[in-house]
VOGU-3710 file (C-alpha; in Angstrom, 3 decimals, decimal comma):
1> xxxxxxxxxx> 71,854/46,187/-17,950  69,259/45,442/-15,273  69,224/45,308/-11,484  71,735/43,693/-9,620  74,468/43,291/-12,595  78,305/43,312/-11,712  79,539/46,325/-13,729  83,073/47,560/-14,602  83,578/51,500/-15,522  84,832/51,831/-18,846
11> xxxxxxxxxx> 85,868/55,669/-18,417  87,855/57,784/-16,109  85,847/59,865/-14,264  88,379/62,049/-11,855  85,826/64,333/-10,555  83,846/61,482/-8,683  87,564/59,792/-8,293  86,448/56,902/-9,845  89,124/55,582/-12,630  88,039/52,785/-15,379
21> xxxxxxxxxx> 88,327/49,123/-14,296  86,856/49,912/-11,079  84,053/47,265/-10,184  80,453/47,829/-8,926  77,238/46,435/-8,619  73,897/48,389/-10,302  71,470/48,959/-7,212  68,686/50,692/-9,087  67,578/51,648/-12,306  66,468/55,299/-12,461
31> xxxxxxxxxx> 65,745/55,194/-16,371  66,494/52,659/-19,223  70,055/53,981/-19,526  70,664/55,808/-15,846  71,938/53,492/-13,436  72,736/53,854/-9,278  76,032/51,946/-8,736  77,348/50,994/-5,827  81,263/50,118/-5,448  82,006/48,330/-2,200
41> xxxxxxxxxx> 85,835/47,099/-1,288  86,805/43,453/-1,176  85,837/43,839/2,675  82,426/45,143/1,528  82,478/48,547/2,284  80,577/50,914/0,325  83,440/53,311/-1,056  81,167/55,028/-3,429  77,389/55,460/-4,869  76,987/57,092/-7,708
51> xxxxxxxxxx> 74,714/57,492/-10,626  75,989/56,777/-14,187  74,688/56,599/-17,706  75,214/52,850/-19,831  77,739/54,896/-21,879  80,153/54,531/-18,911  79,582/51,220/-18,021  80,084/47,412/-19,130  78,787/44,463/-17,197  80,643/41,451/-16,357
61> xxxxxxxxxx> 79,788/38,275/-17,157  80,969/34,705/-15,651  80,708/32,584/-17,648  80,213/31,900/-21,408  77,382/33,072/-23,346  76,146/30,901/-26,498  73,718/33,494/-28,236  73,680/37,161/-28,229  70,310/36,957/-26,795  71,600/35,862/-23,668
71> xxx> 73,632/38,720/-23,104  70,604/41,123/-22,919  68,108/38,095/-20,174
//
């Protein structure tokens, strides 16, 4: 995960009342595996900015990736 990647939570997590599928985009990188993620609504508002771990995360990808090298660029 790096800078800038479209991310989709992969567990609930009530107490922030954030809920798995939601989308957001990583807006800084704190540590190799702590991430600041914003989620905006499909107006662009900023709903929520919160820092997560990789565990709790998954990034989204558009389009098809031939090697499992790309996955990581």
């Amino acid at each position: 995960m790096k800078l800038f990647d479209i991310v989709t939570l992969i567990k609930d997590l009530p107490e922030l009342k954030l809920y798995r599928g939601q989308v957001g985009t990583i807006v800084e990188q704190y540590d190799p595996q702590i991430f600041e993620v914003e989620f905006s609504d499909m107006k662009g508002r900023t709903y929520a900015l919160e820092t997560l771990k990789e565990e709790q995360l998954m990034v989204l990808r558009y389009q098809p990736c031939e090697e499992r090298e790309k996955l990581s660029a």
